[in-house]
PDB file of the backbone (N, CA, C, O) and the ligand in Angstrom, with CONECT records:
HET     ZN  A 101       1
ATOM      1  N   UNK A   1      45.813-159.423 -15.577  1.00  0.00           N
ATOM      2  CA  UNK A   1      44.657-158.964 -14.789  1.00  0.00           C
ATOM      3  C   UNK A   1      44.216-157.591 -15.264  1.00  0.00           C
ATOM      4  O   UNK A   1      45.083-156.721 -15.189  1.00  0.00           O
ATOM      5  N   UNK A   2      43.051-157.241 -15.732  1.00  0.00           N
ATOM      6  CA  UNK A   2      42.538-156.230 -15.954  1.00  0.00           C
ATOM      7  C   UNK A   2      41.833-155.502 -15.321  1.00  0.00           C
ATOM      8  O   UNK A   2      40.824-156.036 -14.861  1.00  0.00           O
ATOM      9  N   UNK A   3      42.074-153.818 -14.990  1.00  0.00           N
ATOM     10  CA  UNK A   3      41.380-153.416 -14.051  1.00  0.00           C
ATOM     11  C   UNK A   3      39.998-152.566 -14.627  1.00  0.00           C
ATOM     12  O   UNK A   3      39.476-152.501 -15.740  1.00  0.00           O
ATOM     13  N   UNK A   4      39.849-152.282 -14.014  1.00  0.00           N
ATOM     14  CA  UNK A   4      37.941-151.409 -14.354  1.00  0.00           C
ATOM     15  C   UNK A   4      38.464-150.051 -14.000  1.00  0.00           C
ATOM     16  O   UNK A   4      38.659-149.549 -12.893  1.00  0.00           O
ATOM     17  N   UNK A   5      38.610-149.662 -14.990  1.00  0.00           N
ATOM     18  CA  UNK A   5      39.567-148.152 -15.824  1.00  0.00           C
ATOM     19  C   UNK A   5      38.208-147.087 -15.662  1.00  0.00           C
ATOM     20  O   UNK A   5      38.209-145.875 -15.444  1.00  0.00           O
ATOM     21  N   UNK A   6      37.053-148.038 -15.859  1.00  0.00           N
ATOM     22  CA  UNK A   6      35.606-146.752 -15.722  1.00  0.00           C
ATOM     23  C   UNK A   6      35.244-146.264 -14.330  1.00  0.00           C
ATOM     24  O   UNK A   6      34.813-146.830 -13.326  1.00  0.00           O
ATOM     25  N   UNK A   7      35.544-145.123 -14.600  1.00  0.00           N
ATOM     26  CA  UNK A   7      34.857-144.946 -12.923  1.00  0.00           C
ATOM     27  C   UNK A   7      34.232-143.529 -13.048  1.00  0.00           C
ATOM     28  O   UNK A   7      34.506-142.786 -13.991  1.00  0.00           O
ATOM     29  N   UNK A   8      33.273-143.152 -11.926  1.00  0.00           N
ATOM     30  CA  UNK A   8      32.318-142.836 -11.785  1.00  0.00           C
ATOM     31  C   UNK A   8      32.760-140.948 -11.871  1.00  0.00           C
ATOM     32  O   UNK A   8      33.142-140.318 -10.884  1.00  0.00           O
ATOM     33  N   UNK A   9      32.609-140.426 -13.083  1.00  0.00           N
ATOM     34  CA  UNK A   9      32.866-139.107 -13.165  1.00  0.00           C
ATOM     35  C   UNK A   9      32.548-138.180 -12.137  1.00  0.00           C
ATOM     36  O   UNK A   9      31.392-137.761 -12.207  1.00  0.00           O
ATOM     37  N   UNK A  10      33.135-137.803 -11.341  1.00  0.00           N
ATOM     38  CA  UNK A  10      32.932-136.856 -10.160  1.00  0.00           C
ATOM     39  C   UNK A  10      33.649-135.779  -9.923  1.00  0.00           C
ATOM     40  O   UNK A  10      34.842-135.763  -9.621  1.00  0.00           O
ATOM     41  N   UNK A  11      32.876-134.790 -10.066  1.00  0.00           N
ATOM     42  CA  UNK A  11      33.475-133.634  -9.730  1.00  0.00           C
ATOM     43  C   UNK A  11      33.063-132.699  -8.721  1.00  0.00           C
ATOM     44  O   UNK A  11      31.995-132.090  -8.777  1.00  0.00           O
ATOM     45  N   UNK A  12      34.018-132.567  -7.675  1.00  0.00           N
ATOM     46  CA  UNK A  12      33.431-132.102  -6.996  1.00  0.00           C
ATOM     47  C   UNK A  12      32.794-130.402  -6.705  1.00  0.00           C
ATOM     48  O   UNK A  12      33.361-129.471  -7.277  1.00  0.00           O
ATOM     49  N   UNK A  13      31.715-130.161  -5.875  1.00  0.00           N
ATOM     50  CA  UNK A  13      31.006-128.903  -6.292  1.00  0.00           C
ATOM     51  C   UNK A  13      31.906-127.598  -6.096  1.00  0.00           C
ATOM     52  O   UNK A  13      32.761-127.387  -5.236  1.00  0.00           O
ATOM     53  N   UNK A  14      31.518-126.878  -7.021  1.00  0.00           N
ATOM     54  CA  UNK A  14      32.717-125.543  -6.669  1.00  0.00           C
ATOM     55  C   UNK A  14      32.093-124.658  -5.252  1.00  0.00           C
ATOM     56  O   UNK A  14      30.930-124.438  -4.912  1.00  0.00           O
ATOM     57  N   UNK A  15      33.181-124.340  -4.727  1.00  0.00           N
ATOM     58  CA  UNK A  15      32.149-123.384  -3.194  1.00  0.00           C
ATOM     59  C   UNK A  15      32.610-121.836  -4.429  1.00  0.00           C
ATOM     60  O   UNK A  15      33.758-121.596  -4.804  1.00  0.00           O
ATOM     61  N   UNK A  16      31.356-121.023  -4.823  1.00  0.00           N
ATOM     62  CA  UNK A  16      31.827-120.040  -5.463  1.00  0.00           C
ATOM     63  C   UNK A  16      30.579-118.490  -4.203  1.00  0.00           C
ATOM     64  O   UNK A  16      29.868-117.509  -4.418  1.00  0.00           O
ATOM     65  N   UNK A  17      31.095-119.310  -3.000  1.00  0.00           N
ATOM     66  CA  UNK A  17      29.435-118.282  -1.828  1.00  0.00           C
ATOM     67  C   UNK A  17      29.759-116.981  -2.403  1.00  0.00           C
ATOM     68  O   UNK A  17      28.752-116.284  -2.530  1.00  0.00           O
ATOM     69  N   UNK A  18      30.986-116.357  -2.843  1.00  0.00           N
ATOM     70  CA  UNK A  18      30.966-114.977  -3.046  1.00  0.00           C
ATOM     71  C   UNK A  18      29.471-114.489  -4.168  1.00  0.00           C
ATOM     72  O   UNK A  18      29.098-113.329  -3.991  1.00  0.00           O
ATOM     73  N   UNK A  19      28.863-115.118  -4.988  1.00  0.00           N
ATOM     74  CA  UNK A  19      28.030-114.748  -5.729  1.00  0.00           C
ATOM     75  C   UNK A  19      26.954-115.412  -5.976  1.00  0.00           C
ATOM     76  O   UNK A  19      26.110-115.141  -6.830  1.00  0.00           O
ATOM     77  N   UNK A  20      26.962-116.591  -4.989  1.00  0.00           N
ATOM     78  CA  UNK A  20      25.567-117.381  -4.751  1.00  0.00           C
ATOM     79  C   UNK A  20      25.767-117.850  -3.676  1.00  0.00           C
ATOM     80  O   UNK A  20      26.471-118.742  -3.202  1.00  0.00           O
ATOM     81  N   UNK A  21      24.442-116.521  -3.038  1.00  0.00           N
ATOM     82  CA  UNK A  21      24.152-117.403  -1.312  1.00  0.00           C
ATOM     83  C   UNK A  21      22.710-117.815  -1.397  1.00  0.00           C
ATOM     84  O   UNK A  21      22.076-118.099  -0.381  1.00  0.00           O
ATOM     85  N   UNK A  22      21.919-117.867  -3.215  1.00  0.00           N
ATOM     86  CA  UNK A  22      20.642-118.780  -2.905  1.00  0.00           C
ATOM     87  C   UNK A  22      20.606-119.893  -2.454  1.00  0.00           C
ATOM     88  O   UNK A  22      19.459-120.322  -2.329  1.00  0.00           O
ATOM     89  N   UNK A  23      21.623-120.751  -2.060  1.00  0.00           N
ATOM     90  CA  UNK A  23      21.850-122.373  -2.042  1.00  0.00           C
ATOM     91  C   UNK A  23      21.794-122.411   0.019  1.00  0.00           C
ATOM     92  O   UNK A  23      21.778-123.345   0.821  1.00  0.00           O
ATOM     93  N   UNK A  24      21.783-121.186   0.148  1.00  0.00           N
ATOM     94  CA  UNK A  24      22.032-121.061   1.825  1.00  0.00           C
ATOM     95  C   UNK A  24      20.935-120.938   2.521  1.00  0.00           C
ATOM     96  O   UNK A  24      20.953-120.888   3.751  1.00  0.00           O
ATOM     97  N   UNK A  25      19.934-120.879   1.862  1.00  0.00           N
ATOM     98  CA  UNK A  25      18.739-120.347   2.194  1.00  0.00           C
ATOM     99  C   UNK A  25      18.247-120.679   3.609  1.00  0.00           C
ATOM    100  O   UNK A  25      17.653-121.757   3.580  1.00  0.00           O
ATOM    101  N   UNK A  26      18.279-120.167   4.778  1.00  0.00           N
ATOM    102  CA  UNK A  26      17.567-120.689   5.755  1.00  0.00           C
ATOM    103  C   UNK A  26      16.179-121.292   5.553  1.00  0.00           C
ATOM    104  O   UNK A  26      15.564-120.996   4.528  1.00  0.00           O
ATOM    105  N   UNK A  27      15.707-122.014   6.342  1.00  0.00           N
ATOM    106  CA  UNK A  27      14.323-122.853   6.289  1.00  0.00           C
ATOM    107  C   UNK A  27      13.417-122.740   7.484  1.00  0.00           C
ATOM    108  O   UNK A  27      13.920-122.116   8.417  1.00  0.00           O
ATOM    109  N   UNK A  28      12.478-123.093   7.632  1.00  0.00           N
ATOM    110  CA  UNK A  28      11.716-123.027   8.788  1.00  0.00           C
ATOM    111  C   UNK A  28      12.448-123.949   9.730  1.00  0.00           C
ATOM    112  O   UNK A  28      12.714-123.669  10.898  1.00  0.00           O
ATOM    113  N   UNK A  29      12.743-125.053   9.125  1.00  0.00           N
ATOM    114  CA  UNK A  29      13.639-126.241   9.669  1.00  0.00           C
ATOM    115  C   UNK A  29      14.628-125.977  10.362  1.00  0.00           C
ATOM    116  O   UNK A  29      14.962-126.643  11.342  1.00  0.00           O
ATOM    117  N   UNK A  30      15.414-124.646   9.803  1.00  0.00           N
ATOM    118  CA  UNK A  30      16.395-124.698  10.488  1.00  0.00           C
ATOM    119  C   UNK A  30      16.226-123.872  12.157  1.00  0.00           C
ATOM    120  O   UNK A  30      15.569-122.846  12.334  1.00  0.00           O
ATOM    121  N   UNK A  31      16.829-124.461  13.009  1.00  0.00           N
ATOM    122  CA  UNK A  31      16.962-123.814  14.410  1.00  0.00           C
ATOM    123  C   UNK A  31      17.876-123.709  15.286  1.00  0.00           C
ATOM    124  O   UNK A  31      18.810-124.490  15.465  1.00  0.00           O
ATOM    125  N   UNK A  32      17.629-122.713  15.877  1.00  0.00           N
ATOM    126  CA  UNK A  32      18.742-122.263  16.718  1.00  0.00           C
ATOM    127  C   UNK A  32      19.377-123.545  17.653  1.00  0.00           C
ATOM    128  O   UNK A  32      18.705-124.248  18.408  1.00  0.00           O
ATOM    129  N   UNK A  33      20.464-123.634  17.473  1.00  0.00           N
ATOM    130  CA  UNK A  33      21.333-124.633  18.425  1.00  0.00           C
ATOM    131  C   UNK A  33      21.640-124.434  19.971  1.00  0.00           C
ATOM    132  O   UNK A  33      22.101-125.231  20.788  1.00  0.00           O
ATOM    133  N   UNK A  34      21.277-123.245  20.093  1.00  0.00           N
ATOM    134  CA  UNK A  34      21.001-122.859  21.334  1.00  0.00           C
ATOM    135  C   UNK A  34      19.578-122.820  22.027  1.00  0.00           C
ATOM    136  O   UNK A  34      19.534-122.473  23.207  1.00  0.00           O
ATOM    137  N   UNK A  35      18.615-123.096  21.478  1.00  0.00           N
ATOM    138  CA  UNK A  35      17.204-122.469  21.842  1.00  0.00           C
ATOM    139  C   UNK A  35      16.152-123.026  21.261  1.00  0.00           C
ATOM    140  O   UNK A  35      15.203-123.298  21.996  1.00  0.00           O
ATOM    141  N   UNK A  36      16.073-123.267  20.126  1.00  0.00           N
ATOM    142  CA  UNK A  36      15.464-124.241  18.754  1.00  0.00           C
ATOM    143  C   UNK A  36      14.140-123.363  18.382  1.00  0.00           C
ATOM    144  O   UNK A  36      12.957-123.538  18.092  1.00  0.00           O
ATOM    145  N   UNK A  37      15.161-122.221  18.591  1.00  0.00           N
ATOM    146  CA  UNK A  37      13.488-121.062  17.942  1.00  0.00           C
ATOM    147  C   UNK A  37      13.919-121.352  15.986  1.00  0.00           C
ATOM    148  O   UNK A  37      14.618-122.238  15.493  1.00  0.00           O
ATOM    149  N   UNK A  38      13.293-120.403  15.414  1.00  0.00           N
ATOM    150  CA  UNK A  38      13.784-120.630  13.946  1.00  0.00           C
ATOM    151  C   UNK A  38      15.057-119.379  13.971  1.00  0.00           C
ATOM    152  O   UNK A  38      15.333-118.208  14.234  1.00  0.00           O
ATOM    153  N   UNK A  39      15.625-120.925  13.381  1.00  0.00           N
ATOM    154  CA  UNK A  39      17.029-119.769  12.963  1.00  0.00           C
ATOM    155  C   UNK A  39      17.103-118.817  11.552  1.00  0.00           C
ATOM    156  O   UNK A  39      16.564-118.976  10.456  1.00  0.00           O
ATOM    157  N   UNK A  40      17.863-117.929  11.982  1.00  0.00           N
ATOM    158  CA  UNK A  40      18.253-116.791  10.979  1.00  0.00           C
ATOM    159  C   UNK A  40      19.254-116.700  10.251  1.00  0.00           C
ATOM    160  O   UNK A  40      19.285-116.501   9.037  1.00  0.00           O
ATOM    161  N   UNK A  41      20.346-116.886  11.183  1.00  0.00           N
ATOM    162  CA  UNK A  41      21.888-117.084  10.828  1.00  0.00           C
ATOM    163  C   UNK A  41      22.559-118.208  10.908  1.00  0.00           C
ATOM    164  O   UNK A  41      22.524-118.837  11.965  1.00  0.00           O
ATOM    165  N   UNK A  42      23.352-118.714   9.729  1.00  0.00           N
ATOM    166  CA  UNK A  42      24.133-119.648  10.103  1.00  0.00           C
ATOM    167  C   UNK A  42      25.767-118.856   9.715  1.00  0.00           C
ATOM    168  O   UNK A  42      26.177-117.878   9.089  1.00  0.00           O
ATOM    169  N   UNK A  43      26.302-119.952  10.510  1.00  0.00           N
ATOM    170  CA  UNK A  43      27.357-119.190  10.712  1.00  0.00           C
ATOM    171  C   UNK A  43      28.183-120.641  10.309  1.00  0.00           C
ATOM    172  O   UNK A  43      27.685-121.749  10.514  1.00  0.00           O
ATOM    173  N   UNK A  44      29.616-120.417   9.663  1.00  0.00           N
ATOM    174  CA  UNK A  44      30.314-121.515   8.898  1.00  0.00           C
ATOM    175  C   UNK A  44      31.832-121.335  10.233  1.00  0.00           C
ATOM    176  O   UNK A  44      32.220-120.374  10.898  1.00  0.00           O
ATOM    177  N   UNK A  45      32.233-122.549  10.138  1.00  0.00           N
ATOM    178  CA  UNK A  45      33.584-122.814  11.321  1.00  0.00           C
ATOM    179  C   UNK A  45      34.228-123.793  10.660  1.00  0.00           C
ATOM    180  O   UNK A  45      34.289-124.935  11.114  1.00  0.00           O
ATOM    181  N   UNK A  46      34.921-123.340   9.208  1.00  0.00           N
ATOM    182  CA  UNK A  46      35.703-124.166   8.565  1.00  0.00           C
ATOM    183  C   UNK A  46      34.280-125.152   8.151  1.00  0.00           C
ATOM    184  O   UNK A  46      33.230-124.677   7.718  1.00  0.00           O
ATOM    185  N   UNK A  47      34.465-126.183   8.328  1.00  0.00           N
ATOM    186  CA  UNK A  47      33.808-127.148   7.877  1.00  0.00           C
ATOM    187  C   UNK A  47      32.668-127.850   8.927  1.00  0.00           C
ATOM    188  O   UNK A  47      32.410-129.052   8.856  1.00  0.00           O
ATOM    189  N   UNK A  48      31.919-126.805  10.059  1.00  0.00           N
ATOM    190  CA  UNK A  48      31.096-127.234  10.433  1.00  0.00           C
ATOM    191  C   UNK A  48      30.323-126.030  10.843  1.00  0.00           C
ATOM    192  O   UNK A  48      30.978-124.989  10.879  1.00  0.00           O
ATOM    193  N   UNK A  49      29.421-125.980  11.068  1.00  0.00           N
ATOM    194  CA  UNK A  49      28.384-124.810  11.100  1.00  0.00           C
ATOM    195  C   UNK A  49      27.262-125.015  12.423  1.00  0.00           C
ATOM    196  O   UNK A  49      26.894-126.106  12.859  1.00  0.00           O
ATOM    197  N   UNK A  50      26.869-123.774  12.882  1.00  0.00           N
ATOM    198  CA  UNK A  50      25.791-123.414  13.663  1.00  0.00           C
ATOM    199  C   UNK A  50      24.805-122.499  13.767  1.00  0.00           C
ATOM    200  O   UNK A  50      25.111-121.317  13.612  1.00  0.00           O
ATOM    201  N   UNK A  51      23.567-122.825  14.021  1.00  0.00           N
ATOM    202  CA  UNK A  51      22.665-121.510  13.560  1.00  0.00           C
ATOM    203  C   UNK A  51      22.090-120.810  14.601  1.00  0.00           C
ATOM    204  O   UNK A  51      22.539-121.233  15.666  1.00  0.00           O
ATOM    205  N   UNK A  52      21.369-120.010  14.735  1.00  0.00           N
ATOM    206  CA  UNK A  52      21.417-119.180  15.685  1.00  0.00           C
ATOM    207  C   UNK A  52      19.880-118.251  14.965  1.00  0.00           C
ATOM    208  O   UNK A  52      19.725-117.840  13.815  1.00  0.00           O
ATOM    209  N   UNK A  53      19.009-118.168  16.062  1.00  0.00           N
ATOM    210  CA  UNK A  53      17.764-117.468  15.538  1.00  0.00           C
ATOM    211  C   UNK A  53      18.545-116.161  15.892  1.00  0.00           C
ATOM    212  O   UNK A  53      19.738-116.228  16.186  1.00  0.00           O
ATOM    213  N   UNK A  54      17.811-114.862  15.860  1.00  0.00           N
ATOM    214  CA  UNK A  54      18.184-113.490  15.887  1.00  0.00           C
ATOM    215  C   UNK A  54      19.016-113.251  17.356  1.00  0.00           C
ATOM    216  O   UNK A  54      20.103-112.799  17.716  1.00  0.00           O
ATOM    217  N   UNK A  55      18.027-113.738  17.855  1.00  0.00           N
ATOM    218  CA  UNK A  55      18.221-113.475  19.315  1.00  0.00           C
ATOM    219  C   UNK A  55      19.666-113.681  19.740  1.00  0.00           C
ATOM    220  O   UNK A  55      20.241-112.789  20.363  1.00  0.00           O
ATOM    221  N   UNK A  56      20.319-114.897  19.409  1.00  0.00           N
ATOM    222  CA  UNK A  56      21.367-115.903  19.977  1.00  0.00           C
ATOM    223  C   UNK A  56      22.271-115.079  19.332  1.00  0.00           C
ATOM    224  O   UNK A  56      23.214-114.418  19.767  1.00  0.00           O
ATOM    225  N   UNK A  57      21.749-115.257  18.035  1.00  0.00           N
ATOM    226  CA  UNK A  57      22.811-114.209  16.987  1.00  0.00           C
ATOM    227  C   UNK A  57      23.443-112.717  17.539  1.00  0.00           C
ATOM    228  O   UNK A  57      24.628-112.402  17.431  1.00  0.00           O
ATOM    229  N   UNK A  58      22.607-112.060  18.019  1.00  0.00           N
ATOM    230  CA  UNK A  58      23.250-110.863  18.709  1.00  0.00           C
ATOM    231  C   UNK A  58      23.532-110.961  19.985  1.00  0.00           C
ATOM    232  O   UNK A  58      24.056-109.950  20.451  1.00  0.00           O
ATOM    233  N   UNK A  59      23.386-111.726  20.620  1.00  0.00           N
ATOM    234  CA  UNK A  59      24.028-112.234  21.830  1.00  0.00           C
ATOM    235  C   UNK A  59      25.662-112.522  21.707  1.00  0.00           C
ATOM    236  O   UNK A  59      26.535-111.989  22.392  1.00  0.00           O
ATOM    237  N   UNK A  60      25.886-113.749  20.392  1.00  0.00           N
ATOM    238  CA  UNK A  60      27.062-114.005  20.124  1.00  0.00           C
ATOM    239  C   UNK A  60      27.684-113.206  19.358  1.00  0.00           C
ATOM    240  O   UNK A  60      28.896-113.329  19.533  1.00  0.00           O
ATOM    241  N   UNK A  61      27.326-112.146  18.289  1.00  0.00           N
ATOM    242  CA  UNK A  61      28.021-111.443  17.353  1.00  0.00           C
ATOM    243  C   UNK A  61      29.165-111.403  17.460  1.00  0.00           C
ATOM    244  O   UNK A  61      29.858-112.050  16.676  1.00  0.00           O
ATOM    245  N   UNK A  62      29.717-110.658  18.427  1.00  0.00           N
ATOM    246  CA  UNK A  62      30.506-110.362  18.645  1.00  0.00           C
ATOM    247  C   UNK A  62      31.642-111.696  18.333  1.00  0.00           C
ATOM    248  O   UNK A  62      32.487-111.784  17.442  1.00  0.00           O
ATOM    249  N   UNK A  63      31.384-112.412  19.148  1.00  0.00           N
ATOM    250  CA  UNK A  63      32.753-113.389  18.915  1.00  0.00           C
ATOM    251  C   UNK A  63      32.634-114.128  18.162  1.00  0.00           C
ATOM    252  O   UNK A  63      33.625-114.803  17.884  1.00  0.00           O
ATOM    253  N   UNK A  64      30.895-114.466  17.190  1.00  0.00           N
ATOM    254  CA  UNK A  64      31.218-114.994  16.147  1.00  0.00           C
ATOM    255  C   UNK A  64      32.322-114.521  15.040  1.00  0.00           C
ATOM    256  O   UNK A  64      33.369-115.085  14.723  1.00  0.00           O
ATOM    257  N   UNK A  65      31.853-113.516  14.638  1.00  0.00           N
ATOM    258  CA  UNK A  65      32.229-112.747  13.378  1.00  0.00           C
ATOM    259  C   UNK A  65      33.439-112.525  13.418  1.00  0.00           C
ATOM    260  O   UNK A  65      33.854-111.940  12.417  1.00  0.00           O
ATOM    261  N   UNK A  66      34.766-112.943  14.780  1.00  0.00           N
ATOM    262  CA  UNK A  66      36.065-113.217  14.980  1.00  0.00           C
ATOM    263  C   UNK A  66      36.371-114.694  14.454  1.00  0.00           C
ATOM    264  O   UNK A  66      37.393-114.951  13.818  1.00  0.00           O
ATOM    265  N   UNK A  67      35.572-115.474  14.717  1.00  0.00           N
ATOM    266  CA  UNK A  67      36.143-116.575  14.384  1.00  0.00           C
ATOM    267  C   UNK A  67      35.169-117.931  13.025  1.00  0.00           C
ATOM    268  O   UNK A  67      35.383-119.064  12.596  1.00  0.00           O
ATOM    269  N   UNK A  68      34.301-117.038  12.883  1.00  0.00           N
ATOM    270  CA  UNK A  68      33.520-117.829  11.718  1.00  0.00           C
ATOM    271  C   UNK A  68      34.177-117.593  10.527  1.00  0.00           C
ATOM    272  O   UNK A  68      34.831-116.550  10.520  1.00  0.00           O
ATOM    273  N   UNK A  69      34.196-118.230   9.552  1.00  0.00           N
ATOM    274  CA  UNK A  69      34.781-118.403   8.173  1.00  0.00           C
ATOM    275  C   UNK A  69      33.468-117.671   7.273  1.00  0.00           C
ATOM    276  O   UNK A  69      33.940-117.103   6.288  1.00  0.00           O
ATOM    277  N   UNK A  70      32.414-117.576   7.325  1.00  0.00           N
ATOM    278  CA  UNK A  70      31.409-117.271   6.690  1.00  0.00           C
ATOM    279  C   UNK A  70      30.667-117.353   7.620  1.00  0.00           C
ATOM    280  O   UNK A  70      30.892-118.175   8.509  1.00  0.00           O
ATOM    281  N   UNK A  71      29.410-116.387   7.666  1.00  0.00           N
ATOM    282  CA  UNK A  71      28.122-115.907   8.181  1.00  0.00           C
ATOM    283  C   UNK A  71      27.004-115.238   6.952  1.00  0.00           C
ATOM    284  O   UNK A  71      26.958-114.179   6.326  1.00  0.00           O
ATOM    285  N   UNK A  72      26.103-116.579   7.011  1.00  0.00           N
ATOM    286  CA  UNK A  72      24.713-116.202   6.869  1.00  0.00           C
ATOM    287  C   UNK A  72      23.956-115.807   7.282  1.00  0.00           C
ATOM    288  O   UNK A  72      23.144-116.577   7.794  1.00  0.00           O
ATOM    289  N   UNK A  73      23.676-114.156   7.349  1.00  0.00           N
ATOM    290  CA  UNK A  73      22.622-113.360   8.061  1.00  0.00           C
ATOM    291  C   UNK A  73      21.293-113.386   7.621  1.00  0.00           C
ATOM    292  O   UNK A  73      20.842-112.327   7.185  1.00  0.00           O
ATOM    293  N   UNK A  74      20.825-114.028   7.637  1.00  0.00           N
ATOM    294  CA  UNK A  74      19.275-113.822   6.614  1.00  0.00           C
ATOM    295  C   UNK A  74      17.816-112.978   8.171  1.00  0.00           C
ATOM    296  O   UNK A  74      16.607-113.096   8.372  1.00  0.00           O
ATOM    297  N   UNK A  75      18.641-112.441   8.643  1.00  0.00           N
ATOM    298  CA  UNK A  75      17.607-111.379   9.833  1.00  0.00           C
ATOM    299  C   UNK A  75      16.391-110.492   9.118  1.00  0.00           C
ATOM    300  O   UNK A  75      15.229-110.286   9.466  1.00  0.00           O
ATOM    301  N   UNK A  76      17.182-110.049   7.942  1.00  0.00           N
ATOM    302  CA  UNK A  76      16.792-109.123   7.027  1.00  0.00           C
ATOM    303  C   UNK A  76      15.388-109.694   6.318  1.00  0.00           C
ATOM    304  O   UNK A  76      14.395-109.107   5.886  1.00  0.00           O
ATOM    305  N   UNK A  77      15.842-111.431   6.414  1.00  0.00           N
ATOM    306  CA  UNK A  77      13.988-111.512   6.128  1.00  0.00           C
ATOM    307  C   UNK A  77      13.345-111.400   7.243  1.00  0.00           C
ATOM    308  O   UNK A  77      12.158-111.080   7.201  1.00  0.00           O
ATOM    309  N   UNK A  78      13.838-111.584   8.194  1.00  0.00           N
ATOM    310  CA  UNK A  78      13.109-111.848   9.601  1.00  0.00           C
ATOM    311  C   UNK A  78      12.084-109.854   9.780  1.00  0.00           C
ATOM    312  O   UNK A  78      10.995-109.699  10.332  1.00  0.00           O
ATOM    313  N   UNK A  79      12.649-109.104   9.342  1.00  0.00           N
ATOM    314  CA  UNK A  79      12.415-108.021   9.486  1.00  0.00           C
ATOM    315  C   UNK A  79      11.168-107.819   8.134  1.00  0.00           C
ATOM    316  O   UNK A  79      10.157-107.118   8.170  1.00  0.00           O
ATOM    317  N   UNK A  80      11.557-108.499   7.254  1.00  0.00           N
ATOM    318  CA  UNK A  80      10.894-107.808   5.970  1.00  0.00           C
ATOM    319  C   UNK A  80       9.421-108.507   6.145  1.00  0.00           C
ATOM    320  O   UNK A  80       8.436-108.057   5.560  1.00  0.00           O
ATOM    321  N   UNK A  81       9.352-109.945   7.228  1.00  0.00           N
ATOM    322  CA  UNK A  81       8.179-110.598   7.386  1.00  0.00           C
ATOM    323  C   UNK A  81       7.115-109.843   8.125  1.00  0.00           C
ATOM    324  O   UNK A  81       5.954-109.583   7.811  1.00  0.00           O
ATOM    325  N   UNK A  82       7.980-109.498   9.425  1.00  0.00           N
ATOM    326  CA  UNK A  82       7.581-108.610  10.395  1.00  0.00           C
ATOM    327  C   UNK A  82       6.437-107.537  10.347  1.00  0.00           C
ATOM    328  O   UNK A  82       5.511-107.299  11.123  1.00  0.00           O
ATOM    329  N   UNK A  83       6.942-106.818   8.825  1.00  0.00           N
ATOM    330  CA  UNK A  83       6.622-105.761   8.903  1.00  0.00           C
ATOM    331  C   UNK A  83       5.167-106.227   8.910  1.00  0.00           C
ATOM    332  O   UNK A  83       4.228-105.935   9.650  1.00  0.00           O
ATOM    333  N   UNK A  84       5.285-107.172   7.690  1.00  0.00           N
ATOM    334  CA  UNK A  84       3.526-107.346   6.787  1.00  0.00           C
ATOM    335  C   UNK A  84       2.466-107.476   7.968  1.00  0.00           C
ATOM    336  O   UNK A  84       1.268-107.600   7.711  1.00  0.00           O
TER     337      UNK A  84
HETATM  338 ZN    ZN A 101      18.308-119.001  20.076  1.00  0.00          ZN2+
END
């Protein structure tokens, strides 16, 4: 019996976030899980995530940033839009 030795080259993606967080990019799409304004921040919990517009975000800071694995702050565009 012969088996099927070919299989489908896969490798899986490297997480390298320390030097690319373009791939994180918030979207208009994305929204707050609390509120469903547009979110700013996502925030990583091992292997599942939640986002949070500004607002929610500094509401929770605090106990996120104890227990999230990674936090995407992207506020900083929220500010740089603002200004214009
Ligand atoms: Zn919110």
């Amino acid at each position: 019996m012969t088996e099927e030795t070919e299989t489908v080259s896969y490798e899986p993606p490297v997480e390298d976030d320390e030097c690319d967080h373009e791939e994180n990019t918030l979207t208009m799409n994305d929204r707050c899980d609390n509120c469903g304004a547009q979110a700013y921040v996502q925030a990583f919990f091992g292997e599942s995530s939640l986002l949070f517009c500004a607002h929610h975000y500094n509401e929770y800071e605090e106990k996120i940033s104890k227990i999230a694995t990674t936090i995407f702050d992207k506020r900083s565009d929220l500010l740089e839009q603002s200004r214009r």
